[in-house]
C-alpha positions, -999 to +999 in steps of 0.1 A: -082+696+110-077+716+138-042+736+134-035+736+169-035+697+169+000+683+175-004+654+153-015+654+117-048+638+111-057+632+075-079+606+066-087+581+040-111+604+019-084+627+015-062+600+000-089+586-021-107+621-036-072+636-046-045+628-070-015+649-055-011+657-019+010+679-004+015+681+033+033+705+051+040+700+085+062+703+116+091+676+124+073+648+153+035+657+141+031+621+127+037+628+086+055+596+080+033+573+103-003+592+092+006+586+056+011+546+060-019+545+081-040+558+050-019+544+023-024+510+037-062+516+031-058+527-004-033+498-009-067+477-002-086+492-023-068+485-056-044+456-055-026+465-083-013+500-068+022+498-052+044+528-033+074+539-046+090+563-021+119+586-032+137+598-003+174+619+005+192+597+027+199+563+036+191+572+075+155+582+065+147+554+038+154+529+066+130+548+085+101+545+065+102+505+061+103+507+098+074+532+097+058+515+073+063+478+087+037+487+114+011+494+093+017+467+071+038+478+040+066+459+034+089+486+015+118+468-002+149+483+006+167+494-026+200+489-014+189+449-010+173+449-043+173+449-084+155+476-106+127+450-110+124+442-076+122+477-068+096+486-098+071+456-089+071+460-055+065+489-023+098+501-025+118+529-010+146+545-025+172+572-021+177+599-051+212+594-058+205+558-065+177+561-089+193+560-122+187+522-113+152+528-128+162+545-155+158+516-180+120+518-175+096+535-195+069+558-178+042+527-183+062+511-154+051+533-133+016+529-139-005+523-107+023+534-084+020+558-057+045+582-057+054+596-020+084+621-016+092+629+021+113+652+029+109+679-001+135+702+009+164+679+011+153+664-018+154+691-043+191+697-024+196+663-034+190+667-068+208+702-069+238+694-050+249+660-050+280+645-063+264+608-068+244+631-094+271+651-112+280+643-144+242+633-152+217+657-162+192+657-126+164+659-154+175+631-176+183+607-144+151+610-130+128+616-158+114+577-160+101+584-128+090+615-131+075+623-166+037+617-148+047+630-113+066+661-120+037+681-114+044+673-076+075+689-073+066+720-094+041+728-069+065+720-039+086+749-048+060+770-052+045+792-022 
């Protein structure tokens, strides 16, 4: 796309033809809300797949199931729900809180779509976060990211 456009347009085929994305991208150029748009498509194309996002703070996980409402995703709200509800279903969840998962094995996570917003304050999550002290960051979060750890390997690197 055109880098002078102010919103980000990606579209389906992109979603489709490639197993990790990374997009990097101004704050306001439409991220959150071009991402929904095409991962409500893919959602259609395999009814099985489900989204799991893993965000930093409460403030933005209640913005993506607003986000995501309009473009029909219903992402459960992990602060409303059980580890099973969260693992079977679209579900949002903040890093501090997902030792809840921890009791599943990487098969759980089979078919889900992994979508981290908000890389940077992510990895400060996981670096610098007293929910997380006392646990190992790796061993909390490695259910959920033995297959996807790839992603934020590449993240960090330029």
């Amino acid at each position: 796309d055109n880098i002078n456009d102010k919103y980000l347009n990606l579209d389906i085929d992109t979603f489709l033809n490639n197993d990790k994305i990374i997009i990097k991208s101004c704050t306001g150029t439409g991220k959150t809300t071009n991402i929904s748009k095409n991962l409500r498509k893919v959602l259609d194309t395999n009814e099985n797949l489900k989204v799991l996002s893993i965000v930093s703070l409460i403030s933005l996980a209640t913005q993506q199931i607003e986000t995501f409402k309009t473009n029909d995703i219903e992402l459960i709200n992990y602060q409303k729900s059980n580890a099973y509800e969260i693992i079977n279903n679209n579900s949002v969840i903040c890093i501090n809180s997902i030792i809840k998962l921890e009791k599943f094995k990487p098969e759980y996570f089979k078919n889900t779509i992994v979508y981290i917003d908000e890389i940077n304050s992510l990895l400060g999550a996981l670096t610098h976060n007293d929910a997380l002290n006392g646990n190992s960051s790796l061993s909390v979060i490695d259910p959920v990211y033995l297959h996807y750890y790839l992603i934020l390997f590449l993240v960090v690197i330029k």
